[in-house]
C-alpha positions in Angstrom: -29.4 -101.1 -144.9 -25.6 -100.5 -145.8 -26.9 -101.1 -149.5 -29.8 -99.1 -149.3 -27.3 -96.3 -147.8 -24.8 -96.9 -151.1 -28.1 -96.6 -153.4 -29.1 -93.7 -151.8 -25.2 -92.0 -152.0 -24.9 -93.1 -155.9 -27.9 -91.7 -157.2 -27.7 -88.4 -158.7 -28.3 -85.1 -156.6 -31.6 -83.9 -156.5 -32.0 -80.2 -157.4 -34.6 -77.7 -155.5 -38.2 -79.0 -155.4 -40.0 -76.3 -158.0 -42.6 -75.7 -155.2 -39.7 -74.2 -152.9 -38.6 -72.2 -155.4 -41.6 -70.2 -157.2 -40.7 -66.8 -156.2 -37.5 -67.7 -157.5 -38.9 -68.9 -160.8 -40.9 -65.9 -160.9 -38.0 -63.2 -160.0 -36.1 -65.0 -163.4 -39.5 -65.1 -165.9 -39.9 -61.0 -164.8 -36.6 -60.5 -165.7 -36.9 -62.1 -168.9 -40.0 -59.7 -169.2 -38.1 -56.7 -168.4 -34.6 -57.3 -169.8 -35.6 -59.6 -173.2 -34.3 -56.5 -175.4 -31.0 -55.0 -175.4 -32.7 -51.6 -174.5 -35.2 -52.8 -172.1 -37.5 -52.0 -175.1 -40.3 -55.3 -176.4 -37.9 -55.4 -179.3 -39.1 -57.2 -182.6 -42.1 -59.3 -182.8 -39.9 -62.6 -183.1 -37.7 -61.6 -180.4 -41.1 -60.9 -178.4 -42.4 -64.0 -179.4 -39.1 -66.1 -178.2 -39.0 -64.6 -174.6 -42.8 -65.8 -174.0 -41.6 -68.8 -175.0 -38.8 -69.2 -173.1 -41.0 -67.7 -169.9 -43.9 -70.3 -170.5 -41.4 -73.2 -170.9 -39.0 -72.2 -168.1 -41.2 -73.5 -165.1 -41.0 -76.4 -167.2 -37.4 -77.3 -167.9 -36.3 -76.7 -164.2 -35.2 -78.9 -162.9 -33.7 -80.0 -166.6 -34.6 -83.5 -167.0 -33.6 -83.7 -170.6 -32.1 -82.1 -173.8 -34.5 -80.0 -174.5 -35.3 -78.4 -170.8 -31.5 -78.1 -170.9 -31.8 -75.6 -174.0 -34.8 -73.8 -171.8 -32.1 -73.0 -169.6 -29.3 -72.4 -171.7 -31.3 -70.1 -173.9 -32.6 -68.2 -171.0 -28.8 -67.6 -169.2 -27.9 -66.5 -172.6 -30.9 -63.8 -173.1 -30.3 -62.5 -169.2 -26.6 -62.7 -169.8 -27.2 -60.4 -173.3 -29.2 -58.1 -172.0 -26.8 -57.9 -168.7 -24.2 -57.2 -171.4 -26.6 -54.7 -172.8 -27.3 -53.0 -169.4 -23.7 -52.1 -168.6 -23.1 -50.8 -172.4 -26.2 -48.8 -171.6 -24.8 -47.4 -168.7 -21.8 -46.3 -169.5 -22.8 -44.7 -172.6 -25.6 -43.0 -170.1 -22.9 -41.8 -167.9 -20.7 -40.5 -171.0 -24.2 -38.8 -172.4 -24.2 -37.5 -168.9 -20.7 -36.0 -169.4 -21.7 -34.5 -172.3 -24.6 -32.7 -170.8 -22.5 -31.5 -168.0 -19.9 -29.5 -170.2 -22.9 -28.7 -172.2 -24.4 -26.8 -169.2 -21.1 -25.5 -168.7 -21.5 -23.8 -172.2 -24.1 -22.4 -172.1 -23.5 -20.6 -168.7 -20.6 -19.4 -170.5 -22.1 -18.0 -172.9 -24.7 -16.8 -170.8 -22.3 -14.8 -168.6 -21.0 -13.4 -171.7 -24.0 -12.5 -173.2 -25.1 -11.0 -169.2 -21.1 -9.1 -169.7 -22.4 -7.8 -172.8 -25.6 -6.2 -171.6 -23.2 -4.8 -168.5 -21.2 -3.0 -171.2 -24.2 -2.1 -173.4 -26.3 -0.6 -170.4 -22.5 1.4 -169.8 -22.2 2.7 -173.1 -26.1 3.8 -173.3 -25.3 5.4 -169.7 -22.3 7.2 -171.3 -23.4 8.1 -174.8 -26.6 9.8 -172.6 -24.7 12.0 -170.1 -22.5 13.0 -173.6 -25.5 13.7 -175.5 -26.5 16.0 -172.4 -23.0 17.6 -172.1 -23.1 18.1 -175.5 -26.7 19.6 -176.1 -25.6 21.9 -173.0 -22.7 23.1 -175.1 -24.4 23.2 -178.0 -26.8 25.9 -176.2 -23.6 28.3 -175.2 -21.9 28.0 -178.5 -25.7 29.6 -179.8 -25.0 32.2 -177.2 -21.6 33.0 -178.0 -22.7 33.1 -181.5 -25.8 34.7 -181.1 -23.1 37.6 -179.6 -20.1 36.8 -182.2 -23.0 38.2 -184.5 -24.0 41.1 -182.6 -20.5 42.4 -182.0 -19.4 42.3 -185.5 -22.9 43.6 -187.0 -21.7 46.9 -186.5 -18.5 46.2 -188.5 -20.5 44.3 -191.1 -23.0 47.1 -191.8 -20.2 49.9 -191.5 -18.7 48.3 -194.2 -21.4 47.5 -196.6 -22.8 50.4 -196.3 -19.4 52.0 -197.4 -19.4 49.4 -200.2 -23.4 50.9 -201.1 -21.5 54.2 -201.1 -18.7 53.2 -203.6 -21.1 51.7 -206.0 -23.5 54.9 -205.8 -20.6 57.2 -206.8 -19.1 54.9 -209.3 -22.4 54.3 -211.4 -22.7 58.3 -210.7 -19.0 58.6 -212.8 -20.2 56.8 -215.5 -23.7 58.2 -216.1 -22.2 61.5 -217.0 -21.0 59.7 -220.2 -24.1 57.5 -220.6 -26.2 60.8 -219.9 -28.1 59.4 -217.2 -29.3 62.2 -215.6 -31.8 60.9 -213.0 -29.4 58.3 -211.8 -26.9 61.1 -211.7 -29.1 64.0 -210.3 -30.4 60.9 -207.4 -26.5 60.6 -206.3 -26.2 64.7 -206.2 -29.2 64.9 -204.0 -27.6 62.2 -201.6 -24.4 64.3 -201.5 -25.9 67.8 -200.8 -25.1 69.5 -204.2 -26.2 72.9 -204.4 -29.8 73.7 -206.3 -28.6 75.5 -209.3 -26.0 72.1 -210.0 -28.7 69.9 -209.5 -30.9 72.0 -211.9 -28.4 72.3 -214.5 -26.9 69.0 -214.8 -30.2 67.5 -216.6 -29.3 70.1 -219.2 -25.9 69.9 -219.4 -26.2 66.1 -219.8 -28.7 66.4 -223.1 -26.8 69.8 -224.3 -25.8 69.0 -228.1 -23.3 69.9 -228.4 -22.1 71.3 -225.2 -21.3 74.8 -223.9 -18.6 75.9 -222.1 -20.8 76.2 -219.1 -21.9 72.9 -220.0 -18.7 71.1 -219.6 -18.1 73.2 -216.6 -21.6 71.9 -214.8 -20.1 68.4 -216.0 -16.8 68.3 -215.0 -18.0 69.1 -211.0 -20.6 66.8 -210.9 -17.5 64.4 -212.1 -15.7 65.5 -209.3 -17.9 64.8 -206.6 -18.5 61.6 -207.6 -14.8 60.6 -208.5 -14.6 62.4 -204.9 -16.6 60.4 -203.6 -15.2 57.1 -204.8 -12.1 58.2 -203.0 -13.2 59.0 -199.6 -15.2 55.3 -200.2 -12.3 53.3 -201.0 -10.3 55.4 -198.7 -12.8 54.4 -195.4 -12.3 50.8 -196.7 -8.7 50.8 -196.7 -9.0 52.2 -193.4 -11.4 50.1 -192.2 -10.4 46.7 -193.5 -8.5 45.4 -191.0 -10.8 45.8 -188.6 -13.3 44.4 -190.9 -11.3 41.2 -191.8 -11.1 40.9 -187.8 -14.9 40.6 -187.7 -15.8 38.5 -190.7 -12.9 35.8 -189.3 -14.3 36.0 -185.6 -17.6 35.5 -187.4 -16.7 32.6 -189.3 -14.7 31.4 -186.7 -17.6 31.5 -184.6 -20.1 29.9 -187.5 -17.7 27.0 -188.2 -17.3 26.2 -184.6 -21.2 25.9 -184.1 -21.2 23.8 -187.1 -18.4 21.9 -185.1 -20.5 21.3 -182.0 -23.7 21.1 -183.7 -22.4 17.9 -185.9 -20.4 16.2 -182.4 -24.3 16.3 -180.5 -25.5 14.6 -184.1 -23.3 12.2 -183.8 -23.8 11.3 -180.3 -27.3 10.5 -180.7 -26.7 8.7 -183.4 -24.1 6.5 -181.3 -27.0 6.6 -178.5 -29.7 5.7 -180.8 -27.2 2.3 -182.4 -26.1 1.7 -178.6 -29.6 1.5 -177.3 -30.5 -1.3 -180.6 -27.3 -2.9 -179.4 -28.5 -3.0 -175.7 -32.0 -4.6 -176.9 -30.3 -7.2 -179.0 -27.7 -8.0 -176.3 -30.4 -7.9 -174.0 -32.9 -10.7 -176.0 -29.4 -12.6 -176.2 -28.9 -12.7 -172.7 -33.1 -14.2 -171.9 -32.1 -16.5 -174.6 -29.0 -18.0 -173.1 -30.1 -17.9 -169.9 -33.4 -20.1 -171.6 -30.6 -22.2 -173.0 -28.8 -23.1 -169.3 -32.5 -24.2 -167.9 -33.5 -26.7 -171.2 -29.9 -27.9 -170.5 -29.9 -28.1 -167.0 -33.3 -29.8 -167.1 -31.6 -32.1 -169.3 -28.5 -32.7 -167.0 -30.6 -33.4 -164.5 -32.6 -36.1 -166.2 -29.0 -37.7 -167.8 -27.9 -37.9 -164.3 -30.6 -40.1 -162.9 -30.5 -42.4 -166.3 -26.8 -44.0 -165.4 -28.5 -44.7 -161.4 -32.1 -46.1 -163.1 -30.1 -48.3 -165.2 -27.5 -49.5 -162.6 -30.8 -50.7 -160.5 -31.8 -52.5 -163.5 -28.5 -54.0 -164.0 -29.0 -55.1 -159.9 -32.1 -56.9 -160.6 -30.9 -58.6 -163.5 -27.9 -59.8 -162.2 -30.1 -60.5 -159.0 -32.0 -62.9 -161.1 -29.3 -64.5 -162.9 -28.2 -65.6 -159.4 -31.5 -66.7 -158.8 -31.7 -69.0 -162.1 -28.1 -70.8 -160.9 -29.5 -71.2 -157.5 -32.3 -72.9 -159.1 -29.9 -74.8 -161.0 -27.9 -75.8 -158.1 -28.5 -79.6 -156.7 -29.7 -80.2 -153.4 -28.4 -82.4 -150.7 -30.5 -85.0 -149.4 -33.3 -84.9 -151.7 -36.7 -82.4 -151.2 
């Protein structure tokens, strides 16, 4: 018995029976089915081909009896342990992608609340630009008025004073056709001043007389001096009148330039109206755009978040079933 007892305490230890351990075994083979790639991915057709192997051999190898069982194993701890390896690169370059995605939300609602700033000052320059373009268009209405008056006032003025001019021109081309012997425009310019008949019947005479009488000259000379009288009083009422005159062309100009003034400010307000309402569509397709942009990136915040958590479950199960292999591995005490 006592030699029966040493036997049975030098022989080797006994490791799990296999049929105690198949969900174990099973647990390890999925993982080699789920984690045989670095990425989780089938990978290449040899690597492929290598994990089916090592999953079809596995059941067989455990416990190792020999060399080549004893590869089984190793070669399957060292494709869980890779892809282990794998898994935690993964996941922190998931949670840095995640990172990423954060400050690139932050970004783009950035930008989006300066594009929405944008529109806000867009929509407040259209606002302004169209209670100008009113104020202006209202002014532009008096300054017609005041125009429309300017012009009504000073018409008098005007018309005073061209007719004077009218006047001076008359009596001046009356001067000179004495010597041209014009007598029509000559007798026309008597007739306007009120000359007495038997003047007006003998300057047509007088003016073709060749050569001239003494009664001739005589009929001459007084036509001569009405007209040269004439001129006088003409230019005199201009002098006279001139300041006055000068007064009402200036107001008038005054008044023309100043409706030219207000005219051009209303043109350029709707031009400024017409670019700030452009500028308010544009900012305003800017604004749909970047608030576009926050969702895609949001939507892809949100999936970059759950990646680091998928993959950290992933890495649990793997490391759940390396544990699983090394308890498989570990010997037993007292035999099955």
């Amino acid at each position: 018995a006592q030699a029966a007892s040493r036997e049975h305490s030098d022989a080797p230890p006994r490791f799990h029976p296999l049929a105690r351990t198949m969900a174990d075994l099973a647990a390890v083979i999925a993982a080699l089915e789920e984690h045989g790639s670095a990425d989780g991915s089938s990978g290449s057709a040899a690597a492929t081909a290598a994990r089916r192997m090592l999953q079809e051999t596995l059941p067989h190898a455990v416990p190792p009896a020999h060399d080549f069982q004893q590869k089984i194993v190793d070669a399957t701890r060292a494709v869980l342990e890779e892809s282990r390896q794998a898994l935690e690169a993964s996941i922190a370059d998931a949670a840095m992608a995640h990172e990423a995605a954060v400050r690139e939300v932050a970004e783009a609602e950035s930008a989006a609340e300066g594009a929405t700033k944008s529109v806000d000052e867009a929509k407040a320059r259209v606002d302004a630009l169209t209670a100008e373009v009113e104020e202006r268009s209202t002014a532009l209405a008096e300054e017609r008025e005041r125009h429309i008056e300017t012009q009504r006032n000073t018409q008098p003025v005007t018309e005073a004073k061209a007719e004077l001019e009218a006047r001076l021109a008359r009596a001046g081309a009356a001067a000179k056709s004495i010597d041209e012997r014009d007598s029509d425009l000559l007798g026309e310019f008597l007739v306007s001043m009120g000359a007495e008949k038997p003047l007006l019947a003998a300057v047509p005479l007088a003016l073709q007389a060749e050569p001239r009488s003494t009664f001739d000259a005589m009929v001459l000379e007084e036509a001569g001096r009405i007209a040269k009288q004439e001129v006088a009083h003409a230019e005199a009422e201009l002098a006279a009148s001139a300041q006055e005159v000068a007064y009402a062309e200036a107001e008038l100009l005054g008044s023309e330039a100043l409706l030219e003034t207000v005219e051009q400010a209303l043109a350029d307000s709707r031009a400024n109206l017409a670019s700030s309402r452009t500028a308010l569509e544009d900012a305003t397709v800017v604004a749909r755009v970047a608030r576009v942009t926050v969702a895609g990136r949001e939507e892809v915040e949100r999936t970059k978040a759950a990646a680091p958590e998928l993959l950290r479950k992933r890495l649990d199960s793997l490391i759940a079933a390396e544990a699983l292999l090394e308890k498989l591995l570990q010997p037993t005490e007292g035999g099955c």
